[in-house]
C-alpha positions as CSV (number, residue, x, y, z in Angstrom):
1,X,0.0,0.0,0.0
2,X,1.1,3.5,-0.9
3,X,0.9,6.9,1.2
4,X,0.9,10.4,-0.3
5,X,3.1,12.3,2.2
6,X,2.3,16.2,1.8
7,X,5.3,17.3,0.4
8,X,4.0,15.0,-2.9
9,X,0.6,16.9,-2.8
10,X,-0.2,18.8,-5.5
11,X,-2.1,21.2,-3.2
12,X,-1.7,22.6,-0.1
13,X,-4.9,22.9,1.9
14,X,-5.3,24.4,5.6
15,X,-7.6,21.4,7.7
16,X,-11.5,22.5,7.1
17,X,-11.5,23.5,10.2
18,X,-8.0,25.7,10.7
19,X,-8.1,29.4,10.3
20,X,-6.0,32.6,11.5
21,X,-7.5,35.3,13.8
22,X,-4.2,37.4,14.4
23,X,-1.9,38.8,11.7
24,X,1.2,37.5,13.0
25,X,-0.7,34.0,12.5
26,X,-1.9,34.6,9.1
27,X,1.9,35.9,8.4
28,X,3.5,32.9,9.6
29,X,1.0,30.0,7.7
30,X,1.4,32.4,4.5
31,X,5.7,32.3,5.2
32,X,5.3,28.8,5.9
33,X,3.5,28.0,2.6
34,X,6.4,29.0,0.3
35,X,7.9,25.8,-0.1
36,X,4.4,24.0,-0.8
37,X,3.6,23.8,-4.6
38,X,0.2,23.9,-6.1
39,X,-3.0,25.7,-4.5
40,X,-2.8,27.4,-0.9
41,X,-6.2,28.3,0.8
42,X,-6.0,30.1,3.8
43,X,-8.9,30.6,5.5
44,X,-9.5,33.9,8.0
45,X,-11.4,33.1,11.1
46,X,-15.1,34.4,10.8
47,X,-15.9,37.5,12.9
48,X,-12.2,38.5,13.3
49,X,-10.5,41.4,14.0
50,X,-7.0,41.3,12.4
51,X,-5.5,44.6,13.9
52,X,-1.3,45.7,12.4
53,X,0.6,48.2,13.9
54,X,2.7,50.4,11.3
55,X,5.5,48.4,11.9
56,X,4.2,45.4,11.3
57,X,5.0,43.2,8.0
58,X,3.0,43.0,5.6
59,X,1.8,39.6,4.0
60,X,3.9,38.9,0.8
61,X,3.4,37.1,-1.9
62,X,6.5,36.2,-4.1
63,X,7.0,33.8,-6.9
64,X,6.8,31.0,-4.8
65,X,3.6,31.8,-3.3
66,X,1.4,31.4,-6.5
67,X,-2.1,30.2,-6.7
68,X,-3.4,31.2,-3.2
69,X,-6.8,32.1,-2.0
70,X,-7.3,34.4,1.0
71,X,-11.3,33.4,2.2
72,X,-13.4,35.1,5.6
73,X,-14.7,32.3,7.0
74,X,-15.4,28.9,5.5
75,X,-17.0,30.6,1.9
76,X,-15.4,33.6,2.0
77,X,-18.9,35.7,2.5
78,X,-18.7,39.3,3.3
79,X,-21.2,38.4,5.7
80,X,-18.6,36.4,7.7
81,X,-17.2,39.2,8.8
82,X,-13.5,39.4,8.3
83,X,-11.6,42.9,8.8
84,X,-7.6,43.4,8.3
85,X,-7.3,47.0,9.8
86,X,-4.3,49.0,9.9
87,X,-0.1,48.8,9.2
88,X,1.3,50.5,6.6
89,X,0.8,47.7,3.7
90,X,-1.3,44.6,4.5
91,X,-0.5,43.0,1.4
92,X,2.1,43.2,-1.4
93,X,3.0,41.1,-4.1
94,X,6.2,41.0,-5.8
95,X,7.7,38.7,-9.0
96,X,6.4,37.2,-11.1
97,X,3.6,34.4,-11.7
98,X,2.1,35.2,-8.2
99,X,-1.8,34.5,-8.5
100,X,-3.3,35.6,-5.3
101,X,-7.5,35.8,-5.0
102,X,-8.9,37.4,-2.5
103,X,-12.6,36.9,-0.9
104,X,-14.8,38.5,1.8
105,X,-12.8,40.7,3.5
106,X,-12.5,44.0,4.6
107,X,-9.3,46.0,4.6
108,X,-9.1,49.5,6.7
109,X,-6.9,52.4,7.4
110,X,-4.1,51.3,6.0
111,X,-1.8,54.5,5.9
112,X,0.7,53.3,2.6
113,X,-1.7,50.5,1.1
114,X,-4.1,47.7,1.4
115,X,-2.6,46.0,-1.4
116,X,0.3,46.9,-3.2
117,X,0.7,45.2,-6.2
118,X,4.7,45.3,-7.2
119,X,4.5,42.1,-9.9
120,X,5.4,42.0,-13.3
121,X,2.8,41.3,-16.1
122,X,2.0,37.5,-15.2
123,X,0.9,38.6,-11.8
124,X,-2.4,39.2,-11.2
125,X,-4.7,39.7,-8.0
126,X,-8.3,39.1,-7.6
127,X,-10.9,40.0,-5.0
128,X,-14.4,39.1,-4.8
129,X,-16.9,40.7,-2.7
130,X,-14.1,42.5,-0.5
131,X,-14.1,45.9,0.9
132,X,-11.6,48.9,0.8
133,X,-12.0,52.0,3.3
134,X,-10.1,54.4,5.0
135,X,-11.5,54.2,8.0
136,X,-13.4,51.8,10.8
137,X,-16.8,53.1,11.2
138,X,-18.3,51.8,14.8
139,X,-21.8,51.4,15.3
140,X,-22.4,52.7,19.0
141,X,-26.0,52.3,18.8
């Protein structure tokens, strides 16, 4: 009998149930997913708050992190309620043949950029159903 171990996987996806709550978690699984080929879906923790200070790092995606999807919650619904607020970048991608999608979340008060986009011509970003704003609006009611 023959076992797949994961590093002969053609994709790379999180357990149904794991997802990221903090930056400096989301950070780290992204950091640790370079040497994984094929698809990465990382999954942001519904209702979560992902706060970055202006010195914190922002998540990068470089040649070696290419085909990866970024979902709030377990469908990536806006609904889910998934906000990065925040640091001076939250994302940036750099190289070439990054594909990164991105789905359901909300990105606020970044002071440089939400996304900056640094990749040649075979990069390309997606987002579906997110949100960009320059600031957190609080219902007090």
């Amino acid at each position: 009998q023959q076992t797949e171990s994961k590093d002969d996987e053609e994709d790379y996806d999180d357990d149904d149930d794991e997802c990221y709550s903090t930056w400096s978690d989301l950070v780290d699984a992204i950091s640790l997913m370079t040497s994984f080929g094929g698809t990465k879906n990382i999954q942001i923790c519904s209702n979560s708050s992902l706060a970055l200070t202006p010195l914190d790092d922002p998540v990068v995606f470089a040649a070696d992190n290419t085909n990866t999807t970024i979902t709030c919650g377990p469908d990536g619904a806006m609904e889910n309620q998934c906000a990065i607020f925040g640091g001076s970048e939250q994302f940036r991608i750099v190289g070439s043949n990054t594909s990164v999608y991105m789905q359901g979340l909300s990105m606020i008060a970044s002071t440089v950029a939400a996304v900056n986009a640094k990749g040649d011509d075979t990069s390309y970003i997606a987002f579906h159903d997110c949100e960009f704003s320059v600031s957190w609006v609080s219902d007090t009611n």
